[in-house]
Every structure is written in C-alpha cells, then in structure tokens.
C-alpha positions as CSV (number, residue, x, y, z in Angstrom):
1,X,-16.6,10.7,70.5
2,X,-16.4,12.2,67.0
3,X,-13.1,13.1,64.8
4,X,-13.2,15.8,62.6
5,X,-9.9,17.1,60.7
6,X,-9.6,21.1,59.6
7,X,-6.8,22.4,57.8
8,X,-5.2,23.9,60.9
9,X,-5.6,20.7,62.6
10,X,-7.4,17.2,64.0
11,X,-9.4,17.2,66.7
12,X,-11.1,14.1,68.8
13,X,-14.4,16.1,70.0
14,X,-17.1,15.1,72.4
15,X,-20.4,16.1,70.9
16,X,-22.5,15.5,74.4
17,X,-20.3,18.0,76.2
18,X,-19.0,19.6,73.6
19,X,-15.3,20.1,74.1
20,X,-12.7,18.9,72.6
21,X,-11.4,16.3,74.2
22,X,-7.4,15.8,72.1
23,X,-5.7,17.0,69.5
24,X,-3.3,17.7,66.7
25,X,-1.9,21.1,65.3
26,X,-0.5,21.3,62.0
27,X,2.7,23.1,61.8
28,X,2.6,26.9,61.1
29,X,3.8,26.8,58.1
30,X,2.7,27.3,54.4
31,X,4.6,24.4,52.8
32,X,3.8,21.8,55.6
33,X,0.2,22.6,55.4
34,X,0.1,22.7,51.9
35,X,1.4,18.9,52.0
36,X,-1.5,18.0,54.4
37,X,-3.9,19.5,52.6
38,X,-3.0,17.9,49.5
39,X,-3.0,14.5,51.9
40,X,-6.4,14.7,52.0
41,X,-7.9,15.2,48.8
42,X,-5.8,12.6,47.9
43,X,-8.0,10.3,50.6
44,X,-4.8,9.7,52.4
45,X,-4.7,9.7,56.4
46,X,-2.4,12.0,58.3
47,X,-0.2,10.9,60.7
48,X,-1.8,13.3,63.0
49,X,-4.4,11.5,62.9
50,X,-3.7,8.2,63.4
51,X,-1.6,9.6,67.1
52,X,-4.9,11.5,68.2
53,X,-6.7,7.9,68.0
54,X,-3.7,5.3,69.1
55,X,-4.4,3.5,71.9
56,X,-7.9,4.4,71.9
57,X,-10.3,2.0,72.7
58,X,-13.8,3.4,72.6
59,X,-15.8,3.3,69.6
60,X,-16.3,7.0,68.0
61,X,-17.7,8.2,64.3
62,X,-15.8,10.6,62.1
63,X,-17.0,13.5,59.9
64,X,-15.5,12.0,56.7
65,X,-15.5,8.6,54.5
66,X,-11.5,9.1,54.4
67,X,-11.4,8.4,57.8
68,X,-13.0,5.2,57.9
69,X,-9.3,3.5,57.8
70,X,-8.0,5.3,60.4
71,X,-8.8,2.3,63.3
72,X,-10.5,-0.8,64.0
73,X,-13.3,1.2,66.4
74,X,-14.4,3.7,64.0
75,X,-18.8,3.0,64.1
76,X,-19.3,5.3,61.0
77,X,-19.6,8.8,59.7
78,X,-21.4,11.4,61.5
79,X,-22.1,15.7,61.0
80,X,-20.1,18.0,63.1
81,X,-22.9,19.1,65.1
82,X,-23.3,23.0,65.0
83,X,-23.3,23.8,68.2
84,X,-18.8,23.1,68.0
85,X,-17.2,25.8,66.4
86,X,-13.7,25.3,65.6
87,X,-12.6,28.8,65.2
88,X,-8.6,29.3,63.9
89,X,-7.7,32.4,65.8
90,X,-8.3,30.6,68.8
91,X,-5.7,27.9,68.2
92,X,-3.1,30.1,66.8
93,X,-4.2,30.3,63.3
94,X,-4.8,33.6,60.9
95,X,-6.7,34.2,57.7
96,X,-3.5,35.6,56.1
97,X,-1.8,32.0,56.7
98,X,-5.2,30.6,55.1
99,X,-5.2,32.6,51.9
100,X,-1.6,31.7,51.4
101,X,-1.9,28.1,51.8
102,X,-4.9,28.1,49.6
103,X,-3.1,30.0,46.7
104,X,0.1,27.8,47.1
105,X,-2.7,25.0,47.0
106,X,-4.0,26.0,43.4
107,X,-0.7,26.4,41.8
108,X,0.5,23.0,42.9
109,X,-3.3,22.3,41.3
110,X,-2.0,24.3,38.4
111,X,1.3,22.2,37.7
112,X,0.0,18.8,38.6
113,X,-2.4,19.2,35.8
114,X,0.2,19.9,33.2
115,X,1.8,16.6,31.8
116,X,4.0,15.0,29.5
117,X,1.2,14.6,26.6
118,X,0.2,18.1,27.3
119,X,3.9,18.9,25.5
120,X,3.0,16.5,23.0
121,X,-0.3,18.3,22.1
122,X,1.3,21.3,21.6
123,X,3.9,20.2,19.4
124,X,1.8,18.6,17.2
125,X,-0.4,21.6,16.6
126,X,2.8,23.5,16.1
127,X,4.0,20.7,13.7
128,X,0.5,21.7,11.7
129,X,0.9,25.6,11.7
130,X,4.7,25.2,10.1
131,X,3.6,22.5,7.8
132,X,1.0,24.9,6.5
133,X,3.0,28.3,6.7
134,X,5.9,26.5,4.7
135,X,3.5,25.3,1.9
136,X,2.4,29.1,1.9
137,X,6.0,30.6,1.9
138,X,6.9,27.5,-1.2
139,X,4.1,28.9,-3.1
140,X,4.9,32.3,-3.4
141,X,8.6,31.4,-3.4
142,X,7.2,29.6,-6.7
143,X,5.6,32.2,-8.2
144,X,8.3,34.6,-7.5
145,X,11.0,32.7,-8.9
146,X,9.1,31.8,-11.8
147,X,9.8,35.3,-12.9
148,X,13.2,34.6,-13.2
149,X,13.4,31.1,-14.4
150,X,9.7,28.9,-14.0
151,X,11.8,25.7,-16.1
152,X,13.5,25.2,-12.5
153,X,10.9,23.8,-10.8
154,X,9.9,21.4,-13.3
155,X,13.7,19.5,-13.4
156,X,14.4,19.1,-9.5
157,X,12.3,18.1,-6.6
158,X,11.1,20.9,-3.4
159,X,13.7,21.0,-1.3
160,X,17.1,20.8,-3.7
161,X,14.2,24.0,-5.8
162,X,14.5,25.8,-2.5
163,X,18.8,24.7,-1.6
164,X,19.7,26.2,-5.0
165,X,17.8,29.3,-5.2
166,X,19.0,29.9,-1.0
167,X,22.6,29.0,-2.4
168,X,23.1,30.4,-6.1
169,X,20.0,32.8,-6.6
170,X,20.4,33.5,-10.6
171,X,19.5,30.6,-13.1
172,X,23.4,31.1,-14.8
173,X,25.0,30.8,-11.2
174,X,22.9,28.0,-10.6
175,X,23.7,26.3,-13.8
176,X,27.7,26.7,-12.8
177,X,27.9,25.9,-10.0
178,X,25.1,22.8,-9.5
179,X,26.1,19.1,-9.8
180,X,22.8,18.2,-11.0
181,X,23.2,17.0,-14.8
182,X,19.7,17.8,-15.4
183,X,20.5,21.0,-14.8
184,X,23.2,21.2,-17.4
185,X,21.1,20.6,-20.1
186,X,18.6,23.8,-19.4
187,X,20.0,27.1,-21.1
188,X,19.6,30.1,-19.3
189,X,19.4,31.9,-22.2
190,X,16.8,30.0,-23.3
191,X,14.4,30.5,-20.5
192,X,10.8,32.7,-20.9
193,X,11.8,34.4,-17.3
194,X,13.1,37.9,-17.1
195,X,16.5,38.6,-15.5
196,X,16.6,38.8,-12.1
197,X,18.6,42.6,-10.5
198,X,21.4,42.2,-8.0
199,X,18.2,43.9,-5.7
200,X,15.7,41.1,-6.5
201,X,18.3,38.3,-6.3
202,X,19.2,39.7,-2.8
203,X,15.6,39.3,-1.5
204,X,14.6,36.1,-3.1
205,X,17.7,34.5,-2.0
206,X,16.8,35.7,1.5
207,X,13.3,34.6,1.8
208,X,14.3,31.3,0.6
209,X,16.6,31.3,3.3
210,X,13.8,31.5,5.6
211,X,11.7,29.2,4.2
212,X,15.1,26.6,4.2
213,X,14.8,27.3,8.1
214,X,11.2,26.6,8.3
215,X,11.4,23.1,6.9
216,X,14.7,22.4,9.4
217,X,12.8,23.4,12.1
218,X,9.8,21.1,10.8
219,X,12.1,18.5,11.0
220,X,13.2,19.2,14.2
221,X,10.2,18.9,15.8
222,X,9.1,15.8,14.1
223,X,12.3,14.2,16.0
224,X,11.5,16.0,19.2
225,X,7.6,14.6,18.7
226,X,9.3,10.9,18.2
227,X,11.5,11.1,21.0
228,X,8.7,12.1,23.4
229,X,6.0,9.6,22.4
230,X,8.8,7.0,22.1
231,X,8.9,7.8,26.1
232,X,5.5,8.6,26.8
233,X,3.6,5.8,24.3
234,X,6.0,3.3,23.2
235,X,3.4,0.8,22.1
236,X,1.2,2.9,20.2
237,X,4.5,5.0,18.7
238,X,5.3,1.5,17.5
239,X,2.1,0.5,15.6
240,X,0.9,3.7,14.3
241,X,4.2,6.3,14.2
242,X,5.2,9.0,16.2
243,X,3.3,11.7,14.2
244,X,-0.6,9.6,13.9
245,X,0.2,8.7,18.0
246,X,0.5,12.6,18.8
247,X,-2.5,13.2,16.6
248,X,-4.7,10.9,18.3
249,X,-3.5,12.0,21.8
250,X,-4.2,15.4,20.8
251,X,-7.7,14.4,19.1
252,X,-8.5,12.9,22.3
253,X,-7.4,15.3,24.7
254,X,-4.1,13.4,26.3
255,X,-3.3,9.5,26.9
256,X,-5.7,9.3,29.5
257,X,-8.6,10.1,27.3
258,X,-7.6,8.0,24.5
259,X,-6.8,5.0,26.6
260,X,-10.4,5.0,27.5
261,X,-12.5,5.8,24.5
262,X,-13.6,2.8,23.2
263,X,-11.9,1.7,19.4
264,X,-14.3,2.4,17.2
265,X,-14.1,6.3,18.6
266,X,-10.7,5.7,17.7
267,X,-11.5,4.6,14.0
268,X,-13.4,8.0,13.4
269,X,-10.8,10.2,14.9
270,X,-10.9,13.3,12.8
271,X,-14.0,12.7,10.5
272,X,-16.2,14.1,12.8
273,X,-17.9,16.2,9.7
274,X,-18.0,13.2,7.6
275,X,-19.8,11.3,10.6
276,X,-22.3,14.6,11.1
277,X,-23.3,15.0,7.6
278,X,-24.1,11.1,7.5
279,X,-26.8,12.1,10.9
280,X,-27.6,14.9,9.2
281,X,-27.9,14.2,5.1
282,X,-28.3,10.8,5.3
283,X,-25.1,10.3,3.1
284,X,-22.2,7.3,3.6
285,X,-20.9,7.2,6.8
286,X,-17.2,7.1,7.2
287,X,-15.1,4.2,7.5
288,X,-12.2,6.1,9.5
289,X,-10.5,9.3,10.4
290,X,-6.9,10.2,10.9
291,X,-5.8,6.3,10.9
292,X,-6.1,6.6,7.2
293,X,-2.8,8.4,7.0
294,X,-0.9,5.0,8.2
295,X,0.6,3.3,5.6
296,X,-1.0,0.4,6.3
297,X,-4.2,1.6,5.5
298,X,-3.6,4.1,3.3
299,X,-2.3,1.8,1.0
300,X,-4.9,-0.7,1.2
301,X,-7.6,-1.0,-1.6
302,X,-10.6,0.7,-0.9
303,X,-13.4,-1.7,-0.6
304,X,-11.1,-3.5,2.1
305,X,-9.9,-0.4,4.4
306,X,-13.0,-0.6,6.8
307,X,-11.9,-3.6,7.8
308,X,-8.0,-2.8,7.9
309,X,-9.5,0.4,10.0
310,X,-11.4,-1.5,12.0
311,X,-8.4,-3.8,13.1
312,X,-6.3,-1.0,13.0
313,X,-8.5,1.1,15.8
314,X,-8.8,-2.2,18.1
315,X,-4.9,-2.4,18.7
316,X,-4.8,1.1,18.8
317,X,-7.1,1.4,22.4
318,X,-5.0,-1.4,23.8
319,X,-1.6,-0.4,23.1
320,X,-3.1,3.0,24.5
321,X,-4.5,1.3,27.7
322,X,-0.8,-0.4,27.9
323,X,1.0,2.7,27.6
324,X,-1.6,4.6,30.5
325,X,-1.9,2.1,32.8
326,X,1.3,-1.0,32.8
327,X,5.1,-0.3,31.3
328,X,4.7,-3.4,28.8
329,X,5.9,-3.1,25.8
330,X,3.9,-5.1,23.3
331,X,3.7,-2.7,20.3
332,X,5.5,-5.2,18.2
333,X,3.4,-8.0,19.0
334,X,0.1,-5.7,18.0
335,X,1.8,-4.6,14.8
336,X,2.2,-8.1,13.9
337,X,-1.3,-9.3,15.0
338,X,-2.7,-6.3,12.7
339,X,-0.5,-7.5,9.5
340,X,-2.0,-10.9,10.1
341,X,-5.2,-9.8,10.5
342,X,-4.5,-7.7,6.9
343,X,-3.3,-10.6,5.4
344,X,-7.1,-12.6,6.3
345,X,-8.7,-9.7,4.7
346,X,-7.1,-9.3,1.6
347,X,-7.5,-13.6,1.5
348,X,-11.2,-13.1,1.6
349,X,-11.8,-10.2,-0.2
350,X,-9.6,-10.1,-3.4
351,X,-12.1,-8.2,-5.9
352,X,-13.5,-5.1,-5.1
353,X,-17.7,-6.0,-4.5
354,X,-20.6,-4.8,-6.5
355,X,-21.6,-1.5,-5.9
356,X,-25.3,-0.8,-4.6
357,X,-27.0,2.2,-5.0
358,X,-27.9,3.9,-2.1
359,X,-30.6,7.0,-2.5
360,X,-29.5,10.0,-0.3
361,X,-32.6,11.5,1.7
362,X,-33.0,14.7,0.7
363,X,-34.5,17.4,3.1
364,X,-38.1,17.3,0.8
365,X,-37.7,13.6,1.7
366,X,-37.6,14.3,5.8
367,X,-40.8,16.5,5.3
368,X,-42.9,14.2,3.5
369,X,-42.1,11.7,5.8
370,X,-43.3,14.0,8.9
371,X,-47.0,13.8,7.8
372,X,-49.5,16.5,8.6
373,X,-52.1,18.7,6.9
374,X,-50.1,19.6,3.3
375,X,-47.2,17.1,3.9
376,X,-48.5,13.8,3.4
377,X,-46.7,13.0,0.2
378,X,-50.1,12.4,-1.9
379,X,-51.0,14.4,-4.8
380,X,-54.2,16.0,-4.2
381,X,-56.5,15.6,-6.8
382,X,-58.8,18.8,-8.1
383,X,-61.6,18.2,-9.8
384,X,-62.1,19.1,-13.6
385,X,-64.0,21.9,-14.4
386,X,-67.2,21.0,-17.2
C-alpha cells in the first residue's frame, strides 16, 4: 500500500492494482484548503490523514518524509508510480478552485513574512531621512535669518534659534518679548542684518514653523522606535539603546539575522568601507562600526575601544539570541558584565601604547610583488657606452 496526499485530498493507493483503495476529501472550500495546505509545508500531519490509516495494520510506504509520523507501520518513502493519475475533475475538484487557493496561498505567504522588526527597519530609516532633511531645512533657515539678524544664532542653542524666530520672527519682537537675559543685552539696532518686511517675516516665520514640526515628529518616532524594540528586543534595547538596537536590526536585515551572525560581524556593523579598503589598500582595519555611537564606547580612549568593542559586540549576539529565541530578560545583567569588563581594560591599559609605523602597500607595491618579465622589482642594469 502507498499514501500519497494532494491538495484536494489523501488517498491510501495500491500500486500492484492500481486503485485506490480509501480515502479523504478536503472540504470545497478556499479557506479550509488554504489551512491544509499551509499544514503541510509546515511538516504537519492532517487529521485526514491519520483516519485514512487508523486501525490499519499492514505495513505501507508513503510519497513524502512528512509522513513518516503518521503510524507505527509506515516501511519508508516511495515514488507515486506513473501509471496512477490522480486527476481533480474526477473527484469533484476544478482548476478555478486551484488558482484561488494558490493566490489566497501567497498572500498569507505575503503577510507571514512581514514582522514586527520589519516596522522597526523602516522607522529607523525614516528616523535618518528626517534627521538629515532637518539639518538641511536648519541650514538654510540659518542663512536666511542671518539676513535679518546672524548675532542670534551665536547667543542661544538650535532649538530655542528655531522657537523664537517660529514665535516672534523680527530681532526687536524677539528682544520684547524673550525671557532669555542674553538676549537682552543684544541691540537690534546694533545688528549688521538688514530689516526684515512684514512679506519676508511672514515666510521665514512659516518655514521655521515647518522645520519646528520636523524635529517634533523626529522625536516622535524616536519614542515610537523605543517602545517597539522595548517589546520586540528588550535585552539588547537595554545594553545598547533603542536607536543603535534598531540600527543593527536593520544592518542585519531583522532579529533573526542578527541573532545569528556571529559577534565580531556585529563589531563591524556599518564599516563595511573601512573593512574593504583595508582588503583592498592594505590600510588599518577597523576596530568597529555603528557600536561606536554607544556611550560607552564612544567615550572611551582610543587605544582601548577595540577592546570595549570587542566586549561590547559579544553581549550584543547574546542578548540578540535571548530576545529571538527565549523571553529572558538579562539585559541588565549583560550591561553590568560589559562595565566590568571596561573597568579590567582601562586597569590594564592606562597609557595610550607606542605607536608603530605600519607602511601602506601601494598598488606599484602589489605589481612588484607579482613577478614576471618587466616586474621583478630589480633595476636592470645597461651597460656604459666607451
């Protein structure tokens, strides 16, 4: 006896006679055979299944591995011999039922592979596209404003520059009506800008309105990032950040990835140029990526943060492997063990170390090096002339 399984159906075949012997219809509709289908990629065994062979006691091969499972009397996996021809017409089945099970197949396909840190990637990459349109809208608000009054941006810091001129838009309304008392002592009057017309106050007022919006809605999404790799990482949100966690998710490709690239991958995160030009040029290689930008390590003197971002990288790929694969929360803990760890290092190595020098091959270098007729590296030498 052989068992075979379709995706109208399961049949128990005999391949000497070839007939079928029993079986199982699906139900006719798109939903239910959807949920089989799915079933089975998933390895799983139908229920159909297991009633066509209950009770029976004779040994008999299948046509898949998945099937295996199925009984005690299963002797091993076999080819549906060509001869049987399982044809869906004849049990009730059309082709129009098959191409809508197949496309409502591939959109459940289509969501499953959407998740959580999908959302994540894409907020971080918005996250870069505002940071970098609102240091191009602060420029120009700069050297716009600086027509009218270029003394105001050396007295207060970005955002309160941007607050006032949204607010107030002149320099002598500003001065009025601003609490800041380094403010009071600038005189308009004394300033090298122009005046500014009731036209030009109107539309730089209004594009620093936009650009006041542009940095609320940066830090909007910082929260939103938090909140969702608070829920989706908590381990790695707690020893790197919310915002270096996103990064390396969306470095990576998504959790999965990162929890299973090794950690010194990790450590190099975003300095794949620096790593190409040191296979390339010969030059330094680097000693880490986007890890740099964790305080921890950022702050760290230099001849010491290879070995911060060594450290760093190796909590890193477990709290990632913790947050994929278990619900333990031991970001803490790793934090800790990384501070300790920092501590040993700056211990042994308190003075920065003598500096070698270190010859960069040059591309003349590579070709001398090569051999060959003309490229051996030796000076030929001609004879003198009497």
């Amino acid at each position: 006896m052989l068992l075979t399984t379709t995706w109208f159906g399961t049949f128990l075949i005999d391949p000497t006679a070839g007939t079928i012997v029993k079986k199982q219809l699906f139900p006719k509709t798109v939903s239910k055979l959807v949920e089989r289908l799915q079933a089975i990629q998933n390895g799983e065994i139908l229920t159909e299944e297991q009633m066509l062979v209950k009770n029976f006691q004779e040994p008999f091969s299948v046509t898949e591995s998945r099937l295996m499972g199925v009984c005690d009397t299963v002797e091993g996996v076999t080819q549906l011999p060509d001869s049987i021809s399982l044809v869906p017409t004849d049990f009730g089945f059309d082709s129009e039922l098959y191409h809508e099970v197949i496309l409502e197949l591939g959109k459940q396909r289509t969501r499953m592979a959407v998740t959580d840190d999908n959302y994540i990637i894409q907020a971080i990459k918005c996250l870069d596209d505002l940071t970098q349109i609102a240091n191009l809208l602060s420029e120009r608000l700069h050297e716009w404003y600086g027509l009218h009054w270029p003394e105001l941006e050396k007295v207060v810091k970005e955002t309160e520059y941007i607050n006032l001129i949204s607010e107030f838009g002149d320099r002598q309304t500003i001065t009025n009506q601003s609490k800041n008392e380094k403010l009071k002592q600038l005189v308009p009057s004394d300033s090298l800008g122009t005046d500014l017309g009731l036209e030009d106050k109107g539309a730089i007022m209004g594009y620093a309105v936009e650009l006041k919006n542009v940095y609320n809605t940066r830090i909007k999404l910082e929260q939103y990032i938090k909140t969702r790799m608070e829920s989706l990482a908590p381990n790695v949100t707690s020893l790197t950040g919310a915002i270096i966690g996103a990064r390396l998710i969306a470095l990576t490709g998504g959790l999965s990835r990162l929890s299973r690239v090794s950690s010194s991958t990790i450590q190099l995160l975003g300095a794949e140029k620096a790593l190409f030009r040191h296979l390339r040029d010969g030059e330094l290689p680097p000693k880490h990526g986007i890890i740099f930008q964790h305080p921890l390590l950022h702050n760290a003197p230099y001849w010491q943060r290879g070995k911060i971002a060594r450290a760093l990288a190796g909590k890193i790929a477990i709290a990632a492997k913790l947050d994929y694969n278990s619900d333990k929360l031991m970001g803490e803990e790793l934090l800790n063990e990384v501070k300790k760890r920092i501590e040993e290092i700056r211990k042994k190595y308190p003075e920065a170390p003598v500096k070698r020098k270190i010859e960069k091959r040059s591309k003349k270098g590579k070709n001398i090096r090569r051999g060959g007729h003309g490229r051996t590296g030796k000076k030929s030498k001609k004879r003198k002339r009497e």
